[in-house]
N, C-alpha and C positions, 0 to 999 in steps of 0.2 A: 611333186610340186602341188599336187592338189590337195593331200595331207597338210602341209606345211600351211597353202590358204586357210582350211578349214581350220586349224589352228590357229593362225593368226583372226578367223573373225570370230574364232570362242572366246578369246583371249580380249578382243575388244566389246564381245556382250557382256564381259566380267568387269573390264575395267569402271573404277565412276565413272558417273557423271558429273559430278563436279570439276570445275577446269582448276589447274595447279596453280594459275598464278593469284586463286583467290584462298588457297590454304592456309592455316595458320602459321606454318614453316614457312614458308614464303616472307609472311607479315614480321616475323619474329628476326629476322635476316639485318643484323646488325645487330641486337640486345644483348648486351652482354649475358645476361641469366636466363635469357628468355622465359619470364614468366615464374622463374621458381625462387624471385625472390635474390635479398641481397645477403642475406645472413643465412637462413638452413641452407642456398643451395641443392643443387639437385645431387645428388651423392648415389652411391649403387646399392645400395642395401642395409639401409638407416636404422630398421628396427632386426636386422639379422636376417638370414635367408630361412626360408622353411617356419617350422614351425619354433623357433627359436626365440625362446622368452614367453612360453604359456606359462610358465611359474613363476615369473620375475616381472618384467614391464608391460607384457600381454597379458597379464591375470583377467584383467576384468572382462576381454572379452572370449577369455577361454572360458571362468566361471560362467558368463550368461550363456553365451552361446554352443558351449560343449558343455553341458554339465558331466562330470564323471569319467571325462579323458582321460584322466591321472589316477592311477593307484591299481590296486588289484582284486581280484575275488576268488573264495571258491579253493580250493587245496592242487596241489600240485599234485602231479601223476608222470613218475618218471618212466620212461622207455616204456611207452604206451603201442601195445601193438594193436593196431586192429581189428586185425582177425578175428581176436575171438569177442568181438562186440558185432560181429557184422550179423544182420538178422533181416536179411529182405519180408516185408508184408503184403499181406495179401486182403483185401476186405472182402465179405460175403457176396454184397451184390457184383464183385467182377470175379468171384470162384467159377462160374462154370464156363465163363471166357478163357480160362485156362486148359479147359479138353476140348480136345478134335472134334469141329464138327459134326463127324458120324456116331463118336461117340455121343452128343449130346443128341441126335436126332430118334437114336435109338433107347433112350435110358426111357425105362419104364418106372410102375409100383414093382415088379417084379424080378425087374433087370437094372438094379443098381451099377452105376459108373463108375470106377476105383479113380482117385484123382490123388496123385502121388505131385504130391506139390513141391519137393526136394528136386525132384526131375526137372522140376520147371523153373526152378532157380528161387524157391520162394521158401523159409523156414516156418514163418509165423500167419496163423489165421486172425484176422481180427471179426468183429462183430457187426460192423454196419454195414443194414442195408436185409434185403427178406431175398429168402430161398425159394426158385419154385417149388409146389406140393410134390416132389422126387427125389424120393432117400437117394442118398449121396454118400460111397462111401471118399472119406479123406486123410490121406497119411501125411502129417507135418509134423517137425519139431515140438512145436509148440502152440498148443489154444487158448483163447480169451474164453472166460466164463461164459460170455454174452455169445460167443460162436458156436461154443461146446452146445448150449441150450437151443440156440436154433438151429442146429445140424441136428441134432437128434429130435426136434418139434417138426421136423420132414420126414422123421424113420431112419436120419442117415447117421452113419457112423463116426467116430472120430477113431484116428486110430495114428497111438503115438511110435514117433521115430526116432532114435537115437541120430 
């Protein structure tokens, strides 16, 4: 029962404030068209449901308001599988957030870090963003010019993976 109260006074912090017998339903309460007129009538879906008639009697405010809803672009591409577009990336300045902490506590000048970036779900290095002064070795798929030059402007390696 104490459920069902609280219920009933959420139910009445929702309700208006407005009292019902000064609504417009109320006022309208004998009119025959209530308000929508003697001729159009209030009817169910006058200009068609949805989007029906953006090229016919909607034009004008498709053309303003949606420029370029209609038509196509670009070629088609049949039985398009994914897969072999899938190319996760990686940027430089979150490269060495990709190795183990102990790894990164102990990389020296002289004890470079192998960072196997395949392992970690990642195909592609990109270039933005600076290296610390720690050659770094890194094996991915594939590098951007702009990574290739600042991995090895550290000492570090790149080194490609099939």
């Amino acid at each position: 029962s104490m459920l069902i109260r609280r219920w009933y006074e959420a139910s009445l912090r929702l309700a208006s404030t407005m009292p019902t017998h000064l609504r417009a339903h109320r006022k309208k309460r004998g009119q025959r068209t209530v308000g929508y007129g003697r001729i159009g009538q209030h009817r169910k879906h006058p200009a068609g449901r949805g989007n029906a008639g953006g090229q016919h009697h909607l034009r004008i405010n498709m053309d303003k308001y949606h420029p370029g809803y209609f038509g196509k672009v670009g070629m088609r591409y049949f039985h398009k599988t994914k897969n072999q577009f899938f190319c996760p990336t990686v940027n430089l300045d979150k490269l060495w957030s990709l190795l183990p902490a102990e790894a990164r506590e102990n990389a020296t000048a002289g004890n470079a870090p192998v960072l196997d970036c395949i392992s970690k779900g990642v195909f592609k290095v990109l270039g933005k963003g600076m290296l610390p002064a720690i050659p770094i070795i890194v094996k991915a798929k594939f590098f951007t010019k702009l990574a290739e030059k600042r991995i090895k402007e550290v000492g570090g390696e790149c080194v490609l993976v099939a």
